[in-house]
Every structure is written in C-alpha cells, then in structure tokens.
C-alpha positions as CSV (number, residue, x, y, z in Angstrom):
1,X,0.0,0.0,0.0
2,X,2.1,3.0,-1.4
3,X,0.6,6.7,-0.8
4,X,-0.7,7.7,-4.6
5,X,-2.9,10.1,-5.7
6,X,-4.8,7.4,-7.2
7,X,-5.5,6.0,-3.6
8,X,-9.3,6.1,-2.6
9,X,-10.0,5.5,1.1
10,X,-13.6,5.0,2.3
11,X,-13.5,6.2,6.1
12,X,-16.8,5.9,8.0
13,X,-17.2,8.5,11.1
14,X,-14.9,10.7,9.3
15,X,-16.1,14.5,10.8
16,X,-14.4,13.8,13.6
17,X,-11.4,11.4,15.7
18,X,-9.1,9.5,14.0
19,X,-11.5,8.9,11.4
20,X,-11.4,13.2,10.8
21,X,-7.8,12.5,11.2
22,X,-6.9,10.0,8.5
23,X,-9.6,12.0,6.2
24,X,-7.2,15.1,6.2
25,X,-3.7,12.9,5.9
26,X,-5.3,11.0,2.8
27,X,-6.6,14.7,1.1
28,X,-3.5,16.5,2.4
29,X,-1.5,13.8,0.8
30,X,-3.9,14.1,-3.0
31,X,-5.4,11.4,-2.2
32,X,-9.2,10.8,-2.0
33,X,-11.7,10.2,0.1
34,X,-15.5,8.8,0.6
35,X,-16.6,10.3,3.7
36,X,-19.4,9.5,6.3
37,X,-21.2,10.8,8.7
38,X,-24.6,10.9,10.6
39,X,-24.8,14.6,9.4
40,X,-23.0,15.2,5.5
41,X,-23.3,19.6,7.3
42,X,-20.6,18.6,9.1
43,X,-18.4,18.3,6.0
44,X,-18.4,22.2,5.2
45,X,-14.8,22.4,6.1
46,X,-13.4,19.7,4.3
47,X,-15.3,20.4,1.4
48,X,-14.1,23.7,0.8
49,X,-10.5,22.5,0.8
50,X,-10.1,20.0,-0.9
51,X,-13.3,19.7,-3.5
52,X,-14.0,16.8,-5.4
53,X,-11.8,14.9,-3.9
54,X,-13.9,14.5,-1.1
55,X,-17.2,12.5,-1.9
56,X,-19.4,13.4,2.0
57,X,-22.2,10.9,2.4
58,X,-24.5,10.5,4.9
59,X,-25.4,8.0,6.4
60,X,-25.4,6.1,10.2
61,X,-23.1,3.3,10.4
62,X,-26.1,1.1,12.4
63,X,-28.1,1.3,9.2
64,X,-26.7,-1.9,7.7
65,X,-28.8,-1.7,4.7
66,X,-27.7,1.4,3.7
67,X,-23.9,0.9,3.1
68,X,-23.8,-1.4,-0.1
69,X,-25.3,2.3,-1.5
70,X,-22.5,4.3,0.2
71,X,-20.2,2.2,-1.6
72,X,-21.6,2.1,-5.4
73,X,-21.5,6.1,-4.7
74,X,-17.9,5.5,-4.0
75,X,-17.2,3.4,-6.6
76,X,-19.1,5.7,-9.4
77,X,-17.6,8.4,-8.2
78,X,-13.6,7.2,-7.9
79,X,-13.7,3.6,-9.7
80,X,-12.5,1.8,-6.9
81,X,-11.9,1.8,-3.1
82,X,-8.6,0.5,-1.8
83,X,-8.7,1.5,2.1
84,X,-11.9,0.7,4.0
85,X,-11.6,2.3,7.5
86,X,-14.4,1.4,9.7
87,X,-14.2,4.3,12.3
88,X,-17.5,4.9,13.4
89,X,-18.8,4.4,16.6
90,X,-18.9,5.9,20.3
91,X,-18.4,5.0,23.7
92,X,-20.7,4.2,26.8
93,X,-20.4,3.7,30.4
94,X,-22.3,1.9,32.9
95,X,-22.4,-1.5,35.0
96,X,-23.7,-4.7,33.2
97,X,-26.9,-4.6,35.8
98,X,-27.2,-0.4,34.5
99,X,-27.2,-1.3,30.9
100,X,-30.4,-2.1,29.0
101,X,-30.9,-4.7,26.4
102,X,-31.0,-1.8,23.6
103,X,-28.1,0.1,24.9
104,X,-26.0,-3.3,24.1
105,X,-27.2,-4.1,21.2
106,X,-26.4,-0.7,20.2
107,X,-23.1,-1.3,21.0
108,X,-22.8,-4.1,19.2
109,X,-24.7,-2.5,16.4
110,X,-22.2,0.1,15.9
111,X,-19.2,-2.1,16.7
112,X,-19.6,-4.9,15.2
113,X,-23.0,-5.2,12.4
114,X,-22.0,-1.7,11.2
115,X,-18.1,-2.8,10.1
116,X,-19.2,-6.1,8.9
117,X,-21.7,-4.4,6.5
118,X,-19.4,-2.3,4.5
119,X,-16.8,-5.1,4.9
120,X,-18.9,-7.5,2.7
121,X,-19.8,-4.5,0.3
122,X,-15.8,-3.8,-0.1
123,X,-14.8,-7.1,-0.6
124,X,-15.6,-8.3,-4.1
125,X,-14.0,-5.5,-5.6
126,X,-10.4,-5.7,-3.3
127,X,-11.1,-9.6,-4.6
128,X,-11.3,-9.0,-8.0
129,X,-8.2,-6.4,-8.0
130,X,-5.9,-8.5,-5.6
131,X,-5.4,-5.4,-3.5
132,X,-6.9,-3.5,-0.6
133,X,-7.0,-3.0,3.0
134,X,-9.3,-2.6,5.7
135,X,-8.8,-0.7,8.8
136,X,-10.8,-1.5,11.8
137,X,-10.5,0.8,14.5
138,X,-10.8,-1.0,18.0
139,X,-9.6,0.3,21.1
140,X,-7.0,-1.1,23.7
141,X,-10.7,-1.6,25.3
142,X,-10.9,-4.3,22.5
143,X,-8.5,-6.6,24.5
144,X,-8.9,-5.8,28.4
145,X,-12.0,-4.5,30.1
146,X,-13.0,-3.0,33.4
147,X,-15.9,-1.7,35.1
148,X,-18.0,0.5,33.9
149,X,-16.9,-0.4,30.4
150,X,-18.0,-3.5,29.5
151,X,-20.8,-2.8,26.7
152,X,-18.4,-0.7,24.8
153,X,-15.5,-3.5,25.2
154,X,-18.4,-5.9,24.1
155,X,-18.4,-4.6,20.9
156,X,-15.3,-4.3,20.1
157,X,-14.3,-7.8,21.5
158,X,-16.8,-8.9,18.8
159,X,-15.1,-6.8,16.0
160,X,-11.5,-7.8,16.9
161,X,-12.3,-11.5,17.0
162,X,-14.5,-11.4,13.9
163,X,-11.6,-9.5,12.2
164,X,-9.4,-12.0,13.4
165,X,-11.1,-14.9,10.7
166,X,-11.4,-11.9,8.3
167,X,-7.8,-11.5,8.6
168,X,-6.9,-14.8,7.4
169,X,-9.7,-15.1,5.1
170,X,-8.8,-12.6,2.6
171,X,-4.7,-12.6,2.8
172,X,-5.1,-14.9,0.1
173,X,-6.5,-12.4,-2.1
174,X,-4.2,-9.8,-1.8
175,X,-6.5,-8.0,0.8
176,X,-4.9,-7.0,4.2
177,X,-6.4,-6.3,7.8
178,X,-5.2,-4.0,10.1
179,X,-6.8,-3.8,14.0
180,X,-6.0,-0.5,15.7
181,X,-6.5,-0.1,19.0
182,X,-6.2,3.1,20.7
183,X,-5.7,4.6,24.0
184,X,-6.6,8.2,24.9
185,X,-6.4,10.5,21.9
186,X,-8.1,14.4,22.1
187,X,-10.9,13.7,20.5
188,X,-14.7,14.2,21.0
189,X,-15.0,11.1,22.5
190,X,-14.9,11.3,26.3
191,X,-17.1,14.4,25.8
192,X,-19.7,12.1,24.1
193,X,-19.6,9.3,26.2
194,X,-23.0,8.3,26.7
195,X,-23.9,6.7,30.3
196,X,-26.1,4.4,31.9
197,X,-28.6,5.2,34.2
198,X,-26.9,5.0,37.5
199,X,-27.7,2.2,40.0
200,X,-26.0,3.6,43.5
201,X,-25.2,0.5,44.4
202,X,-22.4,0.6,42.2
203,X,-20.8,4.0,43.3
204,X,-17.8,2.4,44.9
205,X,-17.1,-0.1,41.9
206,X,-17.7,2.1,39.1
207,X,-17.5,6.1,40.5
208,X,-14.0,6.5,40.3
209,X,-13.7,4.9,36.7
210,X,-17.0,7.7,35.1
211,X,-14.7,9.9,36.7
212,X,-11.8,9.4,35.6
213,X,-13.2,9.0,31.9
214,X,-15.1,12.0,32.4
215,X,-11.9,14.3,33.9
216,X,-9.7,13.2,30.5
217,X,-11.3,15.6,27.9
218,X,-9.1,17.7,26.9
219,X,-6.0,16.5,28.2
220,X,-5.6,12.9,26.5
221,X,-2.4,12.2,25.4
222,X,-2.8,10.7,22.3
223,X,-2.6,12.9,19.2
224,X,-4.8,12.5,15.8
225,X,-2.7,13.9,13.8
226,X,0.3,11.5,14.7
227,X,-1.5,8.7,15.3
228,X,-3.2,9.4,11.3
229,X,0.6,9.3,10.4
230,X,1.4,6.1,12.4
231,X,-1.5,4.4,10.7
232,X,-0.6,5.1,7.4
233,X,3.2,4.2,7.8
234,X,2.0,0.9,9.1
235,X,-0.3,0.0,6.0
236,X,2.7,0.2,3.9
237,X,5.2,-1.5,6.0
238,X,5.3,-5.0,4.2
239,X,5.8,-7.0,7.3
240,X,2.4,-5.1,9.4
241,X,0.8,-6.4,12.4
242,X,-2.8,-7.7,12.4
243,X,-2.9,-5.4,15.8
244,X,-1.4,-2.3,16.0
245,X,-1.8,-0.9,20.1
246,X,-1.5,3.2,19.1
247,X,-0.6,5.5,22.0
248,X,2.2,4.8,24.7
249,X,-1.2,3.8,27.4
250,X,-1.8,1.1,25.1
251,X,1.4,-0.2,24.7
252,X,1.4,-0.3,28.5
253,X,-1.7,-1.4,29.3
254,X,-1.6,-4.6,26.3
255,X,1.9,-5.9,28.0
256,X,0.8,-6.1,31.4
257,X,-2.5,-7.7,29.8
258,X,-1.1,-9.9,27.7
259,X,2.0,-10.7,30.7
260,X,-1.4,-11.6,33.0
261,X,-2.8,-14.0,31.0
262,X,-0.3,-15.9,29.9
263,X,1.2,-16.2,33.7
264,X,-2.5,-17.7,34.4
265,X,-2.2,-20.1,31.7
266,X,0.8,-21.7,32.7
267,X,-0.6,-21.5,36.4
268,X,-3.7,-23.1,35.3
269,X,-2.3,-25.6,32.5
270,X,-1.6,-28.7,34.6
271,X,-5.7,-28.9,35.1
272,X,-6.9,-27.3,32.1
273,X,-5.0,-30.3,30.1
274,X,-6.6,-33.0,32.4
275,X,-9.8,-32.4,30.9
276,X,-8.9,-34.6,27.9
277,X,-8.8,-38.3,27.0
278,X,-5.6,-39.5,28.7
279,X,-2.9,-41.0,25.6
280,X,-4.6,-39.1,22.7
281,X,-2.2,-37.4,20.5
282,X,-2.2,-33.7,19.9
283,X,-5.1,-32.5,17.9
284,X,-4.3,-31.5,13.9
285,X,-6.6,-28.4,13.1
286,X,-6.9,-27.1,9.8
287,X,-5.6,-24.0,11.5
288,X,-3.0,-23.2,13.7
289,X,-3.6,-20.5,16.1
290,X,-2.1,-17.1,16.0
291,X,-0.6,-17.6,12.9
C-alpha cells in the first residue's frame, strides 16, 4: 500500500477522531476520500478544501442496509476503493446490571454489524483487484475491560475476533487487515460518552472509573494527527501487524494484559490439560492458532 494520488480511502465516522484524522492525511497527501457521517453539514470544512476529492455521504453506520449504497457512490464516483476504514462508533459507560438490552445491542450494532456491513460491500472488488486494506478501528478496550466499560468493550471484543477470521480469510487475495486499538487521543470522545442510568449501588465499583473517563477531555495524550501518520506508515510496512496498540497507554496497558494471561495459563495448564482423554495425541486443526 504505497501513498498515490490514485489512492481512494472509504473512512466511516470521518467528521471527527481518527476517522477526521486520516480524512485530512489522505486529502493533504492528493489522495481521496468517501466520507461518512450521521450529518453530511458537518463536511463544510473539508469540502471547501479539498473539492471533489472529497465525496461526503451520509449515512449512520447502524443502518446496515444502507452501506452497499455508500459504496456504489464511492465506486461511481472514484472507480474503486482500496482503504476501507471502519471508524464509526462511540463510547458508553455503565455497570452490566445499568445497561439495557437496547443500549448493548447498540453497542454491538455500531461495533460490530456496522463494520461487517461495508466489509462485505468492499470485498468483491479488493477480490477482484488483488489489493486493498481494511482498517478496523478497535480500542485497547478491544482486549482488556474493566468496570464501567463493559458494553463498549463488548463490541469491540466482537469486531477484533470477527476480524481476526477476516484476517486470514482474505490474505489470500491480496486484501490486508489491520486492527488499531487506541488509548486516549483528544478527541470528541470522552465528551460524548454516553452513560447508563446509575444504580448507586455501584458507586464504589464504578464512580471512580466515570470519573476518571469523564476528567480526561481535553487532556488525552494521544494525538490525531500523529496517530493518522502512524496508521498510514504501518499500511505500507510489508511486514504489518494484524494489531497495531497506538498511544504509549496502550502499549502499556496490552503488556501487562497480555503478561497476565499468559502467567494464568501456565498457572492453570496442569488442570486445564486433564480435561482430555488421557494417551490421545495432539489435535491437527486445519488452522493453527495465531498464525
């Protein structure tokens, strides 16, 4: 994946974040871009600068229907899409007894259902051409949770393991995956968070945590602009990741994560393994894990 002014990206939540963020590297860069967003007003800025380069569209990533549409526009209007970065979405906060059946789904609608829709409407054409990538933009919440977090973190669980088959699925073709998953970048979205209706039974558990999310507004560490740069160094790095952690917290916070549950494997591995048969050879899988 070489920049070119050729290059057509399709970024979904792209008025504002690291979706806004990539936007303005790929049109900085002469490259263009299908944009979307719940409101195509939003788009005034971009428009003006950089014209017909920019193709706004709106539309609501949880209308699943709707994005086979958003991509023939793409494709009439630039001929072909060769980055697909699923962006939108937006956080929430609340205890798994505060959150409602339809605030999960939700969740999971925009996380999950929303990506997997213009996925499937991307494909045939990266397919056909032997080339393209898709960008899925998880969270360092997409690998370790905590209270107060865990309908957001259910999504994007659900996208990062999904992505996970994708992954291996398309490499045949050409077609590449990348998972990023942020820490704290100044953005909109600790402003936006939405939140549960509070059960005060909780307060000790979960106070500290809305608090926290809610005092970091303003002063997160993480930087768009960089992180837009990171991203696109990455997709054209021939040996990239499948998961890219972005934002020193991240890096952090995925060690000791990933340090934790191995330790409790090994812990654990003497009775986890005498579940089985006794004698049986090893199973042969027509996959191998973490390849």
């Amino acid at each position: 994946m070489t920049t070119n002014t050729s290059r057509t990206w399709l970024i979904t939540g792209a008025t504002s974040g690291l979706g806004l963020a990539l936007a303005e590297a790929a049109l900085r860069a002469g490259e263009r871009v299908v944009g979307t967003a719940r409101r195509a007003d939003r788009f005034g800025t971009l428009r003006a600068r950089y014209g017909d380069r920019l193709l706004a569209v709106e539309h609501d990533v949880r209308d699943t229907g709707a994005a086979a549409g958003v991509v023939d526009r793409a494709l009439v209007a630039f001929g072909h899409i060769d980055v697909l970065v699923n962006n939108a979405g937006g956080g929430q906060v609340g205890a798994a007894e505060e959150i409602t059946d339809a605030q999960l789904r939700d969740m999971i609608d925009q996380h999950l259902f929303g990506p997997a829709a213009y996925v499937r409407a991307v494909l045939p054409g990266m397919r056909e051409r032997g080339d393209g990538a898709i960008v899925q933009m998880s969270s360092q919440g997409g690998r370790l949770s905590f209270p107060a977090v865990g309908s957001y973190s259910a999504g994007k669980f659900a996208l990062e393991g999904w992505s996970e088959a994708l992954a291996g699925e398309v490499a045949p073709f050409g077609v590449r995956v990348l998972i990023v998953e942020p820490s704290r970048f100044r953005t909109a979205f600790n402003a936006e968070l939405r939140t549960a209706e509070p059960d005060a039974s909780y307060d000790a558990v979960t106070g500290a945590v809305r608090a926290d999310l809610a005092d970091a507004d303003g002063v997160q560490e993480g930087d768009p602009a960089r992180a837009a740069a990171v991203v696109r160094a990455v997709l054209g790095a021939d040996d990239a990741p499948l998961r890219l952690p972005l934002g020193a917290e991240a890096v952090r916070n995925l060690r000791r994560t990933y340090a934790a549950a191995l330790d409790e494997v090994e812990t654990w591995a003497h009775a986890s393994e005498s579940a089985d048969f006794p004698g049986l050879p090893p199973a042969v899988r027509a996959f191998r894990a973490g390849a």
